[in-house]
Structure formats: C-alpha cells, structure tokens
Backbone as numpy.savetxt, mean C-alpha at the origin, in Angstrom:
# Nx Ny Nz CAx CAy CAz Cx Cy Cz
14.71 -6.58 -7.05 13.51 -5.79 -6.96 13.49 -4.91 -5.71
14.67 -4.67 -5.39 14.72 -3.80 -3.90 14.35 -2.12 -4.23
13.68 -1.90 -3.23 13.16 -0.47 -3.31 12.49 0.07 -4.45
11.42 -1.55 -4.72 10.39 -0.62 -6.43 9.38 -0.69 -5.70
8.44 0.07 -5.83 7.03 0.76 -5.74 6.10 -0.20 -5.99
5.06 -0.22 -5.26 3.92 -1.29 -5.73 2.98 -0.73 -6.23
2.37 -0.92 -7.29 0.53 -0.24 -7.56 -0.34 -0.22 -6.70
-1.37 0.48 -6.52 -2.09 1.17 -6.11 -3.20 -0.22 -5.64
-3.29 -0.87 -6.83 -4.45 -1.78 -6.85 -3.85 -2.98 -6.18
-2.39 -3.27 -6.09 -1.83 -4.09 -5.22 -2.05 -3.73 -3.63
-1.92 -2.84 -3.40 -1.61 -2.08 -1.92 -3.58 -2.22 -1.70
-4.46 -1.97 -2.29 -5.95 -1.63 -2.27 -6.08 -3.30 -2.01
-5.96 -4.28 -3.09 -6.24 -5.60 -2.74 -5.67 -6.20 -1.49
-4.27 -5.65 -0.97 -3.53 -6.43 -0.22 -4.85 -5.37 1.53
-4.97 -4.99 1.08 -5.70 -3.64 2.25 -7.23 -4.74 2.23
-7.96 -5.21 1.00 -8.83 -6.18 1.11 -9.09 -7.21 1.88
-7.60 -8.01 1.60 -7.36 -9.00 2.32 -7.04 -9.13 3.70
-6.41 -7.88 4.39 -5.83 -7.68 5.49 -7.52 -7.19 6.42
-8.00 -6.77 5.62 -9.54 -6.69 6.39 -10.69 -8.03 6.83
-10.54 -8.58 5.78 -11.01 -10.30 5.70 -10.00 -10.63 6.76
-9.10 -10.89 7.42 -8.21 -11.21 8.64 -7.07 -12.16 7.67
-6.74 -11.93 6.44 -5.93 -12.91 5.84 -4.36 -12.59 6.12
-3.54 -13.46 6.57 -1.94 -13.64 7.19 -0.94 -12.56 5.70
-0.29 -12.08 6.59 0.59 -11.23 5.65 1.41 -12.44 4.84
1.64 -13.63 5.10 2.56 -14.51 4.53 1.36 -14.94 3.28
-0.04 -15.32 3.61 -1.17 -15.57 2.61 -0.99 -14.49 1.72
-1.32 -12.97 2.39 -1.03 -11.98 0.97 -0.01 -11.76 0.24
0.93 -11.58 0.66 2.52 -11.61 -0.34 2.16 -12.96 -1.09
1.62 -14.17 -0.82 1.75 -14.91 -2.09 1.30 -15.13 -2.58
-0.19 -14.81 -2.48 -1.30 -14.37 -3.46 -0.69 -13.02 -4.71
-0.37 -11.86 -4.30 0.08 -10.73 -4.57 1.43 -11.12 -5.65
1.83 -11.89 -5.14 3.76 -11.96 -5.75 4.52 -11.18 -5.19
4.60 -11.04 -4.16 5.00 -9.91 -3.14 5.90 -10.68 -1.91
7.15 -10.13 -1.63 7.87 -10.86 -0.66 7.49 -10.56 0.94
7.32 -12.03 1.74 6.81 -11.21 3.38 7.33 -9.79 3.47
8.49 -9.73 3.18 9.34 -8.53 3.77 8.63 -7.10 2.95
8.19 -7.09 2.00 7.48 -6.01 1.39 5.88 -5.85 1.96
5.36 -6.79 1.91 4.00 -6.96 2.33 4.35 -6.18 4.11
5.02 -6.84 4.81 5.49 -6.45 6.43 5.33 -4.73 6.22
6.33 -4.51 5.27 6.32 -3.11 5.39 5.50 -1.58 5.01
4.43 -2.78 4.19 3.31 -1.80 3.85 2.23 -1.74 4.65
2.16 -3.07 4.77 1.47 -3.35 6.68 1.82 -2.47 7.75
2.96 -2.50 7.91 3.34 -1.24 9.02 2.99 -0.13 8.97
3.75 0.66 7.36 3.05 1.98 7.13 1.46 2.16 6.85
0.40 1.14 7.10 -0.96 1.21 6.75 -1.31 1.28 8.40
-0.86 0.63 9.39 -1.34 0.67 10.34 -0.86 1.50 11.04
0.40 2.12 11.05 0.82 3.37 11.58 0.13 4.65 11.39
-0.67 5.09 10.21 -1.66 5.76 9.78 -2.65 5.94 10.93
-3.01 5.16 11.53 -4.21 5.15 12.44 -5.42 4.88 11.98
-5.78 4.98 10.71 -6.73 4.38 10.36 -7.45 2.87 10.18
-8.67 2.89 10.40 -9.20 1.17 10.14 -9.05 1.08 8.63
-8.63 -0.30 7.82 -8.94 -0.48 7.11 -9.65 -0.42 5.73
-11.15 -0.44 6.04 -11.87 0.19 5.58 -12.11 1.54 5.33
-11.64 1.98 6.37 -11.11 3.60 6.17 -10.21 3.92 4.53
-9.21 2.80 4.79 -7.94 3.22 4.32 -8.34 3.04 2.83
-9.51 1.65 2.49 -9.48 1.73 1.50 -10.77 2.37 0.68
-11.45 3.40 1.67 -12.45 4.39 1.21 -11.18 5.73 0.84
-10.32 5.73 0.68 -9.08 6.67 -0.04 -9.11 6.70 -0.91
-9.29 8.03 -2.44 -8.71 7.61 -3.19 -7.27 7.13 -3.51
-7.07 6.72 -4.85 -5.74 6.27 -4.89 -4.51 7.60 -4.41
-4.69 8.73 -4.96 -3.89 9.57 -4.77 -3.90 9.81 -3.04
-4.43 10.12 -2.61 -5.08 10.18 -0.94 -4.13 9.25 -0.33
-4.28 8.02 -0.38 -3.31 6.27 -0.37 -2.50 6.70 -0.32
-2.44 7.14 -1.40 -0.50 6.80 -2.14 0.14 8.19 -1.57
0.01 9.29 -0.78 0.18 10.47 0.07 0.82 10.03 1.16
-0.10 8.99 1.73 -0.51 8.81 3.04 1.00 7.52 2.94
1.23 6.51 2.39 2.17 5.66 2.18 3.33 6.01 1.67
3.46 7.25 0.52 4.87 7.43 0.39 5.01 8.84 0.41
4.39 9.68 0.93 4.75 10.66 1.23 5.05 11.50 0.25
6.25 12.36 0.52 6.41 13.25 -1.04 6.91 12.60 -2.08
7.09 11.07 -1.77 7.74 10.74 -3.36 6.53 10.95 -4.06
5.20 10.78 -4.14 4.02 10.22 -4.56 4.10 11.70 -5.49
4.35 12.54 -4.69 4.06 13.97 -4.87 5.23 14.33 -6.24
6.03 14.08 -5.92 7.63 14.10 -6.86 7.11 13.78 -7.97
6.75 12.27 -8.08 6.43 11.72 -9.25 5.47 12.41 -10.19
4.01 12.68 -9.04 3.02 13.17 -9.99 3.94 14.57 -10.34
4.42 15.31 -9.99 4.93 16.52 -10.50 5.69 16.16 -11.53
6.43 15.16 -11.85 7.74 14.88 -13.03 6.71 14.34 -13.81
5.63 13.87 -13.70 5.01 13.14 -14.91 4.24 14.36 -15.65
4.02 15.52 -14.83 2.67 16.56 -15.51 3.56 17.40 -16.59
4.88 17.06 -16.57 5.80 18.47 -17.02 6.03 18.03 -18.48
C-alpha cells in the first residue's frame, strides 16, 4: 500500500481526532492507517500553519490543495476530460 492516497473523510476524521488531543498511534488504528502514514499527514497538516479547526473548516478540494499539491490538481483535471 506504499504511496496510495487517503480520502478526504479519512484525513477530515483523522484532523477530528488530532483536535480532541488523540495520539497519532490511537488514530492510525482507529483509521486502518499505518503510524508511518498517519506521521506524515500530521506533518503536512501542521506545516500548513494552520489550527486545526481551521484546517477542517476547508473544503475538501481546499484540503486536498493544501496536502497534495498539484497532484490533487492533475487528478481533478484527468477525471473532467
């Protein structure tokens, strides 16, 4: 499962939990999500600069910009065609 994409509503719930003060090792196994993936969405959420709550007053597209950058962008373009 190396280098697949998580949903939107995964990354939004795991953004839930990380606001409630819950341990990245608690969310990956709630989620089904390995520390090492959870770590790294954690990073890119807090590197953002935004609080939390911030992050998850985003829409999904907004999110998903802000976390993967132009792939997000790639995709929505290959899916409209």
């Amino acid at each position: 499962m190396a280098n697949k994409l998580i949903n939107m509503l995964q990354i939004k719930k795991a953004l839930q939990l990380l606001e409630q003060g819950s341990s990245a090792r608690s969310i990956s196994s709630q989620l089904g999500l390995s520390r090492n993936t959870m770590r790294h969405y954690q990073n890119k959420l807090q590197t953002s600069g935004l609080s939390y709550s911030q992050l998850l007053a985003l829409t999904d597209t907004e999110l998903s910009s802000l976390i993967y950058g132009e792939l997000s962008i790639a995709i929505k373009t290959s899916r409209q065609v």
